[in-house]
SETI-721959 format. One record per residue (C-alpha): chain; residue number from 1; residue in three letters; y, x, z. Coordinates in pm, 1 decimal, padded with zeros to 6 digits, m for minus. Layout:
N
REC	A	NUM	ALA	Y	X	Z .
...
END
This chain:
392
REC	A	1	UNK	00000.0	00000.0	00000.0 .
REC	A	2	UNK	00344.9	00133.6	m00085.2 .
REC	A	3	UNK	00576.2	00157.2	00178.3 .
REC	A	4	UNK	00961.0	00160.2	00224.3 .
REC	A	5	UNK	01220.4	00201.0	00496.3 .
REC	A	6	UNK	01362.0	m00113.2	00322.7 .
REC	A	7	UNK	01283.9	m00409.5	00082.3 .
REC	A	8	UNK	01512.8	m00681.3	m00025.1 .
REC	A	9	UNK	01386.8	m00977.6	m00109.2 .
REC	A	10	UNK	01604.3	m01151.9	m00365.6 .
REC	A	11	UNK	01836.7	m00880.6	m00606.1 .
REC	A	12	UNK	02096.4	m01180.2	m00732.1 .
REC	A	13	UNK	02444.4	m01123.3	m00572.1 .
REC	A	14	UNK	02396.1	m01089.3	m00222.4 .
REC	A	15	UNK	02077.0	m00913.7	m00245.7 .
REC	A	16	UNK	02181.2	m00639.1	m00530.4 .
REC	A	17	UNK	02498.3	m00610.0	m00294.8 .
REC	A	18	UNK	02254.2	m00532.8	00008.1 .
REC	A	19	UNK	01980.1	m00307.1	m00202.3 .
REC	A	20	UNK	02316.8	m00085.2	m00362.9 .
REC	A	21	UNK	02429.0	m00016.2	m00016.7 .
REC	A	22	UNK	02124.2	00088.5	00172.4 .
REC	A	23	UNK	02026.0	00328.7	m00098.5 .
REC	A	24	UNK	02372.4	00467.0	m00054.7 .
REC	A	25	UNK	02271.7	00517.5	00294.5 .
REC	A	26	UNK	01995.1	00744.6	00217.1 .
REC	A	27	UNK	01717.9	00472.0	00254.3 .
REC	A	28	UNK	01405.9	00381.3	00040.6 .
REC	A	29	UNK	01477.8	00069.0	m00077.4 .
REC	A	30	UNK	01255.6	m00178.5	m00291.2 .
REC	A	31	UNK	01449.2	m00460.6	m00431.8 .
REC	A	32	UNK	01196.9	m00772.0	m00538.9 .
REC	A	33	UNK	01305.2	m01076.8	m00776.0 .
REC	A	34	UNK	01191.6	m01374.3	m00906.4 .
REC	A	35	UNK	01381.5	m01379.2	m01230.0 .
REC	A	36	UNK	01594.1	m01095.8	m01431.9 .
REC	A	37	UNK	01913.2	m00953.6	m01402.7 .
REC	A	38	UNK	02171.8	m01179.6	m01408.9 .
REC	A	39	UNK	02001.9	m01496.1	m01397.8 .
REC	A	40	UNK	02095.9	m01876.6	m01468.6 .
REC	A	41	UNK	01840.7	m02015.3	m01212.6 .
REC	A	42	UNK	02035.2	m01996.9	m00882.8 .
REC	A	43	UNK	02418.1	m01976.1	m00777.3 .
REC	A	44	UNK	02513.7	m01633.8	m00923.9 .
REC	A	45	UNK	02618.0	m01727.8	m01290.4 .
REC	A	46	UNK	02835.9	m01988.3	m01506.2 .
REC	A	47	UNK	03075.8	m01662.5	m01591.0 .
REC	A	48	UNK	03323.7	m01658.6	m01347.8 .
REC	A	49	UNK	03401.6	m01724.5	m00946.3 .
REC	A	50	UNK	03743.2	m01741.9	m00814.4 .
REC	A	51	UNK	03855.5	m01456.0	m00582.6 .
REC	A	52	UNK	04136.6	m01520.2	m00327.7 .
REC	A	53	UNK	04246.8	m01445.2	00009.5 .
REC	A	54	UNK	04463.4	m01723.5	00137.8 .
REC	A	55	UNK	04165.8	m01903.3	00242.2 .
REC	A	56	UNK	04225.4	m02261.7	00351.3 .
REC	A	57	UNK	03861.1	m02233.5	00499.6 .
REC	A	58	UNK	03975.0	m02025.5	00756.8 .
REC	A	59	UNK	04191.9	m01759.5	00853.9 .
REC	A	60	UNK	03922.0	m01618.8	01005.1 .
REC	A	61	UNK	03756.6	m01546.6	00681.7 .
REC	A	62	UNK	04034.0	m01331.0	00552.7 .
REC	A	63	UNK	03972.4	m00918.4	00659.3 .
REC	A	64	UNK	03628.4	m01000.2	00546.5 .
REC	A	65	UNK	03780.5	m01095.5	00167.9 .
REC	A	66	UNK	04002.1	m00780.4	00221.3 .
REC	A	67	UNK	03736.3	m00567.9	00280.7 .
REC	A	68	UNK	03547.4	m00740.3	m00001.5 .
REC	A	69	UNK	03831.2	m00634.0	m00237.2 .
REC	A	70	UNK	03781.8	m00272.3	m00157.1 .
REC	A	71	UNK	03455.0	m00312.5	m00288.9 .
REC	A	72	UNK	03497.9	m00530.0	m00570.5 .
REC	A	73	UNK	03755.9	m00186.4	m00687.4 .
REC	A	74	UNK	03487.4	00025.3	m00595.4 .
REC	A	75	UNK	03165.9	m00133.6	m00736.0 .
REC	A	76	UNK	03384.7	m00143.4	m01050.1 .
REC	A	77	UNK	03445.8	00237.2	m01017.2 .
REC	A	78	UNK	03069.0	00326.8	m00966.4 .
REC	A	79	UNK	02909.1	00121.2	m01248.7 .
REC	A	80	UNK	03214.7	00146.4	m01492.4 .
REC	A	81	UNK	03236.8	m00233.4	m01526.3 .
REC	A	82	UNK	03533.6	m00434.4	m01545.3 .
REC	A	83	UNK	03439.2	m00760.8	m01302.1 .
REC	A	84	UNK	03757.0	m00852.8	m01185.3 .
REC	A	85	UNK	04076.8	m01030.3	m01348.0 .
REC	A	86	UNK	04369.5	m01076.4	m01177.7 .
REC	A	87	UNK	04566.1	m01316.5	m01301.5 .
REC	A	88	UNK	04678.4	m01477.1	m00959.5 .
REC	A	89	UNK	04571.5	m01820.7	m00741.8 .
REC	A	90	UNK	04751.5	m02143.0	m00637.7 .
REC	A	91	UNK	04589.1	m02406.8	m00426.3 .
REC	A	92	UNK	04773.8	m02768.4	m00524.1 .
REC	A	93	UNK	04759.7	m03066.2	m00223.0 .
REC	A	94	UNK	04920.5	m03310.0	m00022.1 .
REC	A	95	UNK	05188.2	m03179.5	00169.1 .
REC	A	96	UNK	04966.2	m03216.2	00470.6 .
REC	A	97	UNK	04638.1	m03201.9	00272.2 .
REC	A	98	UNK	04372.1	m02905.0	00374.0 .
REC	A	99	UNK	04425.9	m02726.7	00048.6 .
REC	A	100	UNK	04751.3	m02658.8	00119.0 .
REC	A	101	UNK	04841.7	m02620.7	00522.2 .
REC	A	102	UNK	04520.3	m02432.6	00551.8 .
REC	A	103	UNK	04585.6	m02205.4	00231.5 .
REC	A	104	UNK	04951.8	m02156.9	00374.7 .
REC	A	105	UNK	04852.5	m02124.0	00752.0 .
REC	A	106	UNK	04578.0	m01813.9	00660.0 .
REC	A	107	UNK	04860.4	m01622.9	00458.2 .
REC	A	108	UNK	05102.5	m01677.6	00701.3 .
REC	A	109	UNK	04869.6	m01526.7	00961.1 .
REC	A	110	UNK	04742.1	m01263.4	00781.9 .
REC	A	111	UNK	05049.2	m01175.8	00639.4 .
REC	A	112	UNK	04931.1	m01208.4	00291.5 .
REC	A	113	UNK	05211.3	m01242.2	00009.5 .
REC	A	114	UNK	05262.2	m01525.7	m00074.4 .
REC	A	115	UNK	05504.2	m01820.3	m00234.6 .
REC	A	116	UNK	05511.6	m02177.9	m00171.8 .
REC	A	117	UNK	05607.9	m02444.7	m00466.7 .
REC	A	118	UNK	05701.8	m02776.2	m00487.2 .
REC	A	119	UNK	05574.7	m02997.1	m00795.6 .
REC	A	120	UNK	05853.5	m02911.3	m01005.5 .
REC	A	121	UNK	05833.4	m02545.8	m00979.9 .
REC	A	122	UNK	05474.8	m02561.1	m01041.5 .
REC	A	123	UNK	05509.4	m02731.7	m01335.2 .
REC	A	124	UNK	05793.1	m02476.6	m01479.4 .
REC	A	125	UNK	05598.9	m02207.6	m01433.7 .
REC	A	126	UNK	05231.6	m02315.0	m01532.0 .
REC	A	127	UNK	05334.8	m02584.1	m01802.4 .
REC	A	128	UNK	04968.1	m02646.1	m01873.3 .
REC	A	129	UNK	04970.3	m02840.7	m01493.6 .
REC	A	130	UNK	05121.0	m03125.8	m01414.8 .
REC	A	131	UNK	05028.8	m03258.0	m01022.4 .
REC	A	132	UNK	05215.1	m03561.4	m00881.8 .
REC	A	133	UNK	05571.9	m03517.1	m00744.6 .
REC	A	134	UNK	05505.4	m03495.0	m00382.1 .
REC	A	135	UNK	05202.0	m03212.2	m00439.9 .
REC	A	136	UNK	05233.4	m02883.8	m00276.8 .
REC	A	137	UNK	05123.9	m02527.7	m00370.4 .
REC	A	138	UNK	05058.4	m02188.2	m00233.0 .
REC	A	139	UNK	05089.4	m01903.4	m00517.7 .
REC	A	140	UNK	04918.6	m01548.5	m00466.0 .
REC	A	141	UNK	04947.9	m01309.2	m00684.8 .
REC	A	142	UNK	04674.6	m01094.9	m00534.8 .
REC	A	143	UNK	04422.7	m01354.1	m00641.2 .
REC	A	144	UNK	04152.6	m01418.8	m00974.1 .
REC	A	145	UNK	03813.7	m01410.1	m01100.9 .
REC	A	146	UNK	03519.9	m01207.9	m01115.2 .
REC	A	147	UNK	03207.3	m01184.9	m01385.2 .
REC	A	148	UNK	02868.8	m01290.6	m01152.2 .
REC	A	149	UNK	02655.2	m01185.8	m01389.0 .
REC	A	150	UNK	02775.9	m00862.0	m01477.2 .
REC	A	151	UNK	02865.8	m00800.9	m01091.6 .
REC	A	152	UNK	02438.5	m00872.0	m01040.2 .
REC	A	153	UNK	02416.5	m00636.7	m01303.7 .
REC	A	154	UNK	02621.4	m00377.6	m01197.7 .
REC	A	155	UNK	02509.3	m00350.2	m00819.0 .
REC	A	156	UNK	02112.6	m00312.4	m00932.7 .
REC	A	157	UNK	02213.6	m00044.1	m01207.2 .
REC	A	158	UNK	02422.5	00159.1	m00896.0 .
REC	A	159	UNK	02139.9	00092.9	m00657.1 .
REC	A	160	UNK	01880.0	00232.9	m00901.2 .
REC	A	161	UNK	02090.2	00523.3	m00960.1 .
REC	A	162	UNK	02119.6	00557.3	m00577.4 .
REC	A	163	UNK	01725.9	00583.5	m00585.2 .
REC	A	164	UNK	01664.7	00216.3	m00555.6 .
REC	A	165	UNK	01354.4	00059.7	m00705.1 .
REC	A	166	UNK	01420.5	m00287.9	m00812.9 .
REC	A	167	UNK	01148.5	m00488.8	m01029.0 .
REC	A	168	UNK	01248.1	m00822.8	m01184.3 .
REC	A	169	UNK	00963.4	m01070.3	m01231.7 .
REC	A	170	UNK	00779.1	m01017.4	m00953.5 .
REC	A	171	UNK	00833.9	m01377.6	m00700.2 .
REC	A	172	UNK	00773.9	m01325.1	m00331.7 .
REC	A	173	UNK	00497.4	m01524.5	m00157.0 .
REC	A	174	UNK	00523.7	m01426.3	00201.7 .
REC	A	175	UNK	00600.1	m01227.3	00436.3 .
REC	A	176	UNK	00481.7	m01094.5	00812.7 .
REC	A	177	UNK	00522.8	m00855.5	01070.9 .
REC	A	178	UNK	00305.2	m00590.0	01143.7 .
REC	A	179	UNK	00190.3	m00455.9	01458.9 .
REC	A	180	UNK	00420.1	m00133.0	01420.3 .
REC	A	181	UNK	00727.4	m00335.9	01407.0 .
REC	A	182	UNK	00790.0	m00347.7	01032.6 .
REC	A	183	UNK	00696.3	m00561.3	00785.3 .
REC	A	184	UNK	00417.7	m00702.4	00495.1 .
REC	A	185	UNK	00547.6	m00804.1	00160.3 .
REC	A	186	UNK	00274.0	m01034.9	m00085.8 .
REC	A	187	UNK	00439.8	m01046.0	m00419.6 .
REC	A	188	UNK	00254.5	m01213.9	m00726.8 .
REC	A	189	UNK	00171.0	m00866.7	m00827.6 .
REC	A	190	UNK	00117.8	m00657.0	m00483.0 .
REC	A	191	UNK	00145.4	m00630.2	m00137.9 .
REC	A	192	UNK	00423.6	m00359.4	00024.8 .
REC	A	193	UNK	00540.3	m00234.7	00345.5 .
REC	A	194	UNK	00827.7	m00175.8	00495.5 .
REC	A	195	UNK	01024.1	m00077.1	00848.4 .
REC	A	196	UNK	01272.9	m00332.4	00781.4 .
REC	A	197	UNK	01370.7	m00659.3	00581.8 .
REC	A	198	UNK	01653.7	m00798.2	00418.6 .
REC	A	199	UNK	01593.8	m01202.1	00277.2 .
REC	A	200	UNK	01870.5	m01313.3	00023.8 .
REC	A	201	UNK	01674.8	m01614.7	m00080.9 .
REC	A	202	UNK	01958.4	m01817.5	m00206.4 .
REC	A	203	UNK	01875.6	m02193.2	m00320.2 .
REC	A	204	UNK	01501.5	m02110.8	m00209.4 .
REC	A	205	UNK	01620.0	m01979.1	00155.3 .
REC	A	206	UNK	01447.9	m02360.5	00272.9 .
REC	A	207	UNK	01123.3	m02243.8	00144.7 .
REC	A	208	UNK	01149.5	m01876.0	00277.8 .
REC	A	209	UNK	01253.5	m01954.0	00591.5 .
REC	A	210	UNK	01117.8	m02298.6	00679.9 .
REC	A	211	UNK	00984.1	m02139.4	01003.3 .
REC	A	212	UNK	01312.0	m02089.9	01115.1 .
REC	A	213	UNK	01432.9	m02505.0	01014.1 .
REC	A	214	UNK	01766.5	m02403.3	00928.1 .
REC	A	215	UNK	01937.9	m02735.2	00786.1 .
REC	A	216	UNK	02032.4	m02598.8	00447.6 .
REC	A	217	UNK	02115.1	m02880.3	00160.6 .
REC	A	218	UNK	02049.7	m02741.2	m00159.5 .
REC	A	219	UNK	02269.9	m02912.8	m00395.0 .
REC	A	220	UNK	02303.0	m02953.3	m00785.3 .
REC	A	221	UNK	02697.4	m02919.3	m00890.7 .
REC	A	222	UNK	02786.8	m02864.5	m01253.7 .
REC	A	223	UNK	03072.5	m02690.3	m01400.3 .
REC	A	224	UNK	03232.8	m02783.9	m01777.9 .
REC	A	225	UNK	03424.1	m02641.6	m02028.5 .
REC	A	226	UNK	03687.0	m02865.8	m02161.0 .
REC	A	227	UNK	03916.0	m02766.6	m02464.6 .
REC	A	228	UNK	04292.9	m02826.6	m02459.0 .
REC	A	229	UNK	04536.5	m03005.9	m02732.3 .
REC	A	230	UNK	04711.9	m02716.0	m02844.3 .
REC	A	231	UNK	04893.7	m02952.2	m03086.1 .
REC	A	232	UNK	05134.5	m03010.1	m02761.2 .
REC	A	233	UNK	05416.7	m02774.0	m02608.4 .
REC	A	234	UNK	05150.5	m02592.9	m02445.1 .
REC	A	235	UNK	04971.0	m02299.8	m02645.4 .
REC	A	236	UNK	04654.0	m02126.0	m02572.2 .
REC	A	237	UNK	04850.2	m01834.1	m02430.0 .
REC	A	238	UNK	04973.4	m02054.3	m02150.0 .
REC	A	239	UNK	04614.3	m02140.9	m02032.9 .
REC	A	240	UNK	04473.4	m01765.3	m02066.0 .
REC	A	241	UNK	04524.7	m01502.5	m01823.3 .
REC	A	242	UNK	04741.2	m01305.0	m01724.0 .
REC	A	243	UNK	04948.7	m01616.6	m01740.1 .
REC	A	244	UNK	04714.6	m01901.7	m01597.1 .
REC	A	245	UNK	04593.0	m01890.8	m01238.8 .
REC	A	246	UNK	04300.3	m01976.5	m01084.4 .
REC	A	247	UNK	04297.0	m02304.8	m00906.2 .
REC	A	248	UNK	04203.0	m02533.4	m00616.3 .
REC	A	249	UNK	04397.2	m02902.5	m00584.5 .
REC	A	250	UNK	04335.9	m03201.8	m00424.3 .
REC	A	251	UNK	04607.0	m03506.0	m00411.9 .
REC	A	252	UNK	04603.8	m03854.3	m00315.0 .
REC	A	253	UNK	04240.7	m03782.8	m00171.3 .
REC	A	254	UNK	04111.5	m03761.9	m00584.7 .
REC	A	255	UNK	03834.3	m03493.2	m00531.3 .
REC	A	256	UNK	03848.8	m03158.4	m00494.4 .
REC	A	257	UNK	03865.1	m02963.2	m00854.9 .
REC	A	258	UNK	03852.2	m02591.6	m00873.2 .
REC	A	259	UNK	03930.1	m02385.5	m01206.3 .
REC	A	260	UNK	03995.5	m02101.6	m01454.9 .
REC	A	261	UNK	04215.1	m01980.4	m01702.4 .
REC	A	262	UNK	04053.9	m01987.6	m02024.5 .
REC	A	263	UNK	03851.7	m01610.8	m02087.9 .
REC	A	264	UNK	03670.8	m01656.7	m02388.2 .
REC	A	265	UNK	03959.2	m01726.5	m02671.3 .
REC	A	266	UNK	04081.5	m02051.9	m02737.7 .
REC	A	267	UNK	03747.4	m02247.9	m02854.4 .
REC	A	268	UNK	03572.3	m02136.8	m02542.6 .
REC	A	269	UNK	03752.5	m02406.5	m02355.3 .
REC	A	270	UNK	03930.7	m02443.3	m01981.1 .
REC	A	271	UNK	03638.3	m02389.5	m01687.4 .
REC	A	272	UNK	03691.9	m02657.2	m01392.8 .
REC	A	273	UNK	03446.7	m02837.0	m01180.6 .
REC	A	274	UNK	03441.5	m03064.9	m00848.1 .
REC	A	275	UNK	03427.5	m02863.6	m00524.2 .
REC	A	276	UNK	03249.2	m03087.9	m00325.6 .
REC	A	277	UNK	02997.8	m03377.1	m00585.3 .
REC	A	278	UNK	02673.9	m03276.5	m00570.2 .
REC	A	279	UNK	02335.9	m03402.3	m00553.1 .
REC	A	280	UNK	02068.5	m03322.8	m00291.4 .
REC	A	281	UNK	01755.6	m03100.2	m00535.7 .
REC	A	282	UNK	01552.7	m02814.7	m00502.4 .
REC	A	283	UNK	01535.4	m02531.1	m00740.5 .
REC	A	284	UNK	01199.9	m02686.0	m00885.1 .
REC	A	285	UNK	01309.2	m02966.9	m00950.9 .
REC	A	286	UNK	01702.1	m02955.6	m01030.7 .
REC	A	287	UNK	01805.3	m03138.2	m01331.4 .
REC	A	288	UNK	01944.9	m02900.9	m01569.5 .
REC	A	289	UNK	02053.9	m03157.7	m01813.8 .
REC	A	290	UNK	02421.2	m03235.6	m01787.8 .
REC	A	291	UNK	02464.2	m03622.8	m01820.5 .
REC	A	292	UNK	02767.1	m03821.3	m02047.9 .
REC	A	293	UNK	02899.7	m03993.9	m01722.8 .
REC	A	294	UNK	02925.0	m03661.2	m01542.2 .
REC	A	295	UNK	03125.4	m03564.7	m01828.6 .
REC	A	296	UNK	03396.8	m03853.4	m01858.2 .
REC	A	297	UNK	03429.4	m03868.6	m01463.4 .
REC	A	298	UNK	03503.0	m03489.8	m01454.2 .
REC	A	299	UNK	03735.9	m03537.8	m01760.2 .
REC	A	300	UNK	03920.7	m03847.9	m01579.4 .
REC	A	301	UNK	03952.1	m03581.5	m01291.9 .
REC	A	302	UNK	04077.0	m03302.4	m01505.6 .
REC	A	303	UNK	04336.2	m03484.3	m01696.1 .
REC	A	304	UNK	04543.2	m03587.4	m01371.4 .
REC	A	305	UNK	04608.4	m03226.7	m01314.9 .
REC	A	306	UNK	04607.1	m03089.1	m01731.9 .
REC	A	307	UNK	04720.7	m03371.8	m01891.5 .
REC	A	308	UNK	04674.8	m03219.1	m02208.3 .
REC	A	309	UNK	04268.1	m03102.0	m02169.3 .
REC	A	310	UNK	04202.0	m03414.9	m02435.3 .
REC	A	311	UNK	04026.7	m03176.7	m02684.8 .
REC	A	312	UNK	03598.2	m03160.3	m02762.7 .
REC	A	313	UNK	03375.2	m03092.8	m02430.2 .
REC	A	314	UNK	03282.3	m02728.4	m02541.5 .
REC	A	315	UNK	02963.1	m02697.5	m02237.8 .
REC	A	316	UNK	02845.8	m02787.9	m01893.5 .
REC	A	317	UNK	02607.8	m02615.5	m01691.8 .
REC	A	318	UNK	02448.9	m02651.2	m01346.9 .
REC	A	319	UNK	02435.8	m02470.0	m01046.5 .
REC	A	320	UNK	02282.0	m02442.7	m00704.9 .
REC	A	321	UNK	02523.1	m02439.0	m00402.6 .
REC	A	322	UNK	02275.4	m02388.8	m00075.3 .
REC	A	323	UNK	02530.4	m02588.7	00169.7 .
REC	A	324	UNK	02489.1	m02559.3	00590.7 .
REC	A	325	UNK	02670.5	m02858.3	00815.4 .
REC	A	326	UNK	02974.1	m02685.3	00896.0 .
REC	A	327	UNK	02969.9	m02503.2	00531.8 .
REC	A	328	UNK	02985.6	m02159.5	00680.5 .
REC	A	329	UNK	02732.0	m01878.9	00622.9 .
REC	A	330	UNK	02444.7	m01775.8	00784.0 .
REC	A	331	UNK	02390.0	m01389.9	00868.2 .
REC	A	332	UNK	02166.8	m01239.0	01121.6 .
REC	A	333	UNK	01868.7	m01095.2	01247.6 .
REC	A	334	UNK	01618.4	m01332.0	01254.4 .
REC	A	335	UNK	01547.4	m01365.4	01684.7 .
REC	A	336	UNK	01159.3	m01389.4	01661.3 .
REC	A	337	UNK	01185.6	m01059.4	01423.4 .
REC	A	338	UNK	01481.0	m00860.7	01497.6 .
REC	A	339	UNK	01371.8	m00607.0	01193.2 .
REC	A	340	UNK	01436.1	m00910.0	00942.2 .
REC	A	341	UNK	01772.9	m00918.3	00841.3 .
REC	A	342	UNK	01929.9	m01261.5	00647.5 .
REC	A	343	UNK	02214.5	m01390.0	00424.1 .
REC	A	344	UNK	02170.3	m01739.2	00318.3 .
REC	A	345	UNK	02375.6	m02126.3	00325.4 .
REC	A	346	UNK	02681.7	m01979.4	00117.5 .
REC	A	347	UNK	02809.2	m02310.4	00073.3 .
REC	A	348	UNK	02928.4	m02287.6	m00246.2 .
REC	A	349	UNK	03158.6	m02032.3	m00119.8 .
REC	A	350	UNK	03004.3	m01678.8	m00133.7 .
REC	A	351	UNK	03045.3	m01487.9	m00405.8 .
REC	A	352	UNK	03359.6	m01363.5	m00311.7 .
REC	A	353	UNK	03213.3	m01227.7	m00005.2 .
REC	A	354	UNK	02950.9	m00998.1	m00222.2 .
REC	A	355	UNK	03064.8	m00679.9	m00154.9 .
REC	A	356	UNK	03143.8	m00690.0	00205.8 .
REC	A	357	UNK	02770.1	m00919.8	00302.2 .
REC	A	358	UNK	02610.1	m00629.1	00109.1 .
REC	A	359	UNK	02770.6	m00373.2	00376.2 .
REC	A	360	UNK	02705.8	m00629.5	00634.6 .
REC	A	361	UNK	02361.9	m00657.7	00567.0 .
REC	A	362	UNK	02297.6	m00331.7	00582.9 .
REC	A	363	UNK	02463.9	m00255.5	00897.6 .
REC	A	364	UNK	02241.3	m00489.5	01097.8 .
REC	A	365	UNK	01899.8	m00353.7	00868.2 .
REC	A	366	UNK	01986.5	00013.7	00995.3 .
REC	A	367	UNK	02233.6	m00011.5	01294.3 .
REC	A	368	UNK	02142.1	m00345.5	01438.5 .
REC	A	369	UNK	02511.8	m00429.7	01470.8 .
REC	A	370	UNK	02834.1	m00426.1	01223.2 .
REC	A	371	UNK	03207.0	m00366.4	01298.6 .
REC	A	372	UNK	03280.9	m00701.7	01086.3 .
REC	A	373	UNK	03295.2	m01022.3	01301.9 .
REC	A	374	UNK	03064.5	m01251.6	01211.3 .
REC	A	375	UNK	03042.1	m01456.2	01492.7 .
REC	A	376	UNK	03133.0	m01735.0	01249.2 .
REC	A	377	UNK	02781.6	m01698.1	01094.9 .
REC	A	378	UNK	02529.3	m01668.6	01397.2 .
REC	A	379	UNK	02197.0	m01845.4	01344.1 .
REC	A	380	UNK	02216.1	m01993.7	01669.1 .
REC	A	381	UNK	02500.1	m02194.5	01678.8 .
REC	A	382	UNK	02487.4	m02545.6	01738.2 .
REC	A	383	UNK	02509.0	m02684.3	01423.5 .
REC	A	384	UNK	02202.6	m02510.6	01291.9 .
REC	A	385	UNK	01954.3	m02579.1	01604.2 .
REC	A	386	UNK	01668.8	m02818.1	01554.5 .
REC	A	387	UNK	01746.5	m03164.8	01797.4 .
REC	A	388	UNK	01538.7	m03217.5	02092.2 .
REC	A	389	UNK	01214.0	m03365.1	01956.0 .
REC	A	390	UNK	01239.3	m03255.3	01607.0 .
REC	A	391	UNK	01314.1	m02992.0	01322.0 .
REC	A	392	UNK	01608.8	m02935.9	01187.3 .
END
């Protein structure tokens, strides 16, 4: 049997993040996956995620997403990828919505730069928006996208170069202790050992860890590509970046929507989606076709804020969001095996966060303890514990 100071189960985002930085540390590390490199199966694809600081989830959030920018620079630097775009964030609500306080009370805080805009100014200097009069929005500049795929991608091909073995294609069955304090790994195609254990299971973290009950909802959200009327006052060049944002807004309690500036030239359409609309699944079983109503109610949705986004649907595609109660992350040791180390119940929020889990993860795989706080991700807190009587 081949053994390892390390295997990581799962090499999508979290997991490449986590393999890349214990072989930086010097460690034998085997990274295992289900699917290959880059993947459409999971949470970790569809093109683009928004990156952004003023985080109306929490303030508390925020030195991890500055830390994460460090390494979103230097992942870029050591696999001599472009992932990011910076093209700059507002987040469009109710002057007392969520969206908005929260977005404005973490930036305040933290001292992040910052501008707030009424509806007017809004719509003067992003003419392809148009939110209701009495909407609200907080501008950073230090905000954008990144490339999923290509970040997968990239922190594999740095681990391997680190001396990382990763195989693709080979799914996980189970896993154990053994007697010595490590760990057994069964893949389809071999069994390996290893002194410690890092689980990025993603959508399948139910499955993984059903010992441990955590009350994870996988859901199915889709994301579409709608293309603008460029026969108005508002040209392509005014929905690309640099000089489109990113986007979250919310007014008049309509839905959430989150967005894009077009990226792939002006037939490869505007990205949005709804934040928070998804249906309970399971990665067997998730329907991957993207239904005609799903498209005219996100189209009703996107024209209130782009009035002009009237042109051809140009795609839609699914993903997996892996959602907790209180929509916060899990990360820990598991108790009952302290060498087990997991990332799971993103929340539809992660991928932001890649860079820094991957350095969290492996400082509690080789030190037992980090310097981050993540106190807001502890697997026993009360929202995750099984009631009196039952499972979670």
């Amino acid at each position: 049997m081949q053994t390892y100071d390390a295997i990581v189960v799962g090499v999508g985002s979290m997991g490449g993040a986590a393999a890349n930085e214990l072989a930086g540390r010097g460690l034998s590390v085997l990274g295992l996956e289900t699917f290959w490199p880059g993947h459409d199966q999971g949470s970790a694809h569809g093109g683009s995620r928004i990156v952004r600081q003023a985080y109306f989830e929490g303030p508390a959030y925020v030195p991890l997403l500055q830390r994460a920018y460090e390494g979103w620079h230097r992942l870029e630097e050591e696999s001599g990828r472009q992932l990011a775009t910076w093209c700059g964030g507002i987040y469009i609500g109710d002057p007392g919505s969520h969206v908005f306080t929260g977005s404005r009370h973490s930036a305040e805080l933290n001292g992040l730069d910052h501008e707030v805009l009424d509806a007017a100014q809004i719509r003067a200097r992003f003419p392809s928006m148009s939110p209701p009069d009495h909407a609200m929005g907080v501008y950073e500049a230090n905000a954008g996208f990144v490339h999923p795929e290509d970040t997968t991608r990239a922190n594999a091909e740095v681990a391997r170069r680190k001396g990382a073995e990763i195989r693709y294609g080979e799914p996980v069955t189970h896993w154990s202790d053994t007697a010595g304090g490590g760990v057994e790994v069964v893949t389809s195609q071999g069994t390996y050992g290893a002194d410690r254990l890092v689980l990025t299971p993603g959508a399948w973290a139910p499955q993984l860890l059903v010992e441990s009950g955590f009350p994870i909802v996988v859901e199915r959200q889709v994301f579409y590509w709608f293309t603008p009327d460029f026969t108005t006052a508002v040209p392509y060049e005014r929905y690309a970046a640099p000089e489109h944002p990113v986007y979250v807004e919310e007014t008049d309690g309509n839905g959430e929507v989150y967005g894009f500036p077009m990226s792939d030239g002006p037939d490869g359409g505007l990205k949005l989606g709804f934040f928070r609309k998804g249906s309970p699944t399971t990665p067997q079983r998730v329907e991957r076709t993207v239904h005609q109503h799903e498209v005219e109610d996100m189209r009703a949705r996107a024209t209130q804020l782009f009035p002009h986004l009237t042109g051809p649907l140009v795609r839609a595609r699914t993903c997996l969001y892996s959602t907790t109660p209180d929509q916060d992350f899990i990360i820990g040791a598991l108790p009952q095996s302290p060498q087990v180390v997991i990332a799971c119940g993103f929340s539809g929020h992660g991928f932001k966060f890649v860079p820094v889990v991957g350095e969290i993860l492996a400082d509690l795989a080789v030190d037992g303890a980090t310097r981050h706080d993540v106190s807001l991700f502890a697997l026993d807190r009360p929202v995750l514990r099984a009631p009196e009587g039952g499972a979670a």
